[in-house]
C-alpha positions in Angstrom: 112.8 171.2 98.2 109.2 170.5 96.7 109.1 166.8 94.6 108.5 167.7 90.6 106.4 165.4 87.9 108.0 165.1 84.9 106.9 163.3 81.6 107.9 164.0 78.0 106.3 164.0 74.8 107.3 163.6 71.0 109.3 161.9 68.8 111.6 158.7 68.7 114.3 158.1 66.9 116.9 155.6 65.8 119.9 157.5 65.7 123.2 155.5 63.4 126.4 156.7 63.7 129.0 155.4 61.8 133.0 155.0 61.8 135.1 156.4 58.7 138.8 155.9 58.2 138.8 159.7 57.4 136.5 162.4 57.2 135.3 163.3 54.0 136.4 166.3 52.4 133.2 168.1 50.8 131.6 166.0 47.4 133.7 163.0 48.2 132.1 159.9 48.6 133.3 157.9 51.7 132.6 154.5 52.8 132.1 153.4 56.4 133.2 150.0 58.0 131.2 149.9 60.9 128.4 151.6 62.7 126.5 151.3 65.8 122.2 152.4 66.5 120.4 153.8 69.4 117.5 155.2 70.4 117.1 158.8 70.4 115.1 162.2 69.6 114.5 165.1 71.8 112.0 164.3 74.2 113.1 160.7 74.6 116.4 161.6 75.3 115.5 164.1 77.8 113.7 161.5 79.8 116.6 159.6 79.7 118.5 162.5 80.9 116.2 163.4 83.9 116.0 159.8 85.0 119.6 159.4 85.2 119.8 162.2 87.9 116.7 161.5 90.1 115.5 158.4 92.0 112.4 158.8 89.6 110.8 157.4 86.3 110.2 160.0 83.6 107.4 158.8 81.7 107.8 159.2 77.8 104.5 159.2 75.8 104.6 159.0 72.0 104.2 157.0 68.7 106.4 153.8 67.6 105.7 151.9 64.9 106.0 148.0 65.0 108.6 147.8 61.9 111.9 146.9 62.8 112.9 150.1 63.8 109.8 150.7 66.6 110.8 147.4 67.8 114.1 148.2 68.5 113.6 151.7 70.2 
């Protein structure tokens, strides 16, 4: 099998999940006690992806800012 180049492009984002006693039924304000950030968006993730199944690096090219939230992705 032929070796394949791979880079992504596009955006990067800081993706929060958080942690609810109970899902909210629809209107109803909930509060969360706990949530936890990572890096994400489409083409980053992807890299990520690919680079967990190949010997390879998978190059991401694209814009972060250098607020908190570019420093931590």
């Amino acid at each position: 099998m032929s070796e394949m180049s791979v880079i992504t492009t596009g955006n990067l984002c800081k993706d929060r999940a958080v942690y609810l006693d109970a899902y909210p039924i629809e209107d109803e304000k909930a509060r969360f006690y706990d949530f936890i950030e990572n890096a994400g968006g489409p083409a980053a993730t992807a890299a990520a992806v690919i680079t967990s199944f190949s010997k390879g690096f998978v190059p991401f090219v694209g814009a972060v800012g250098d607020d908190y939230t570019g420093i931590f992705c």
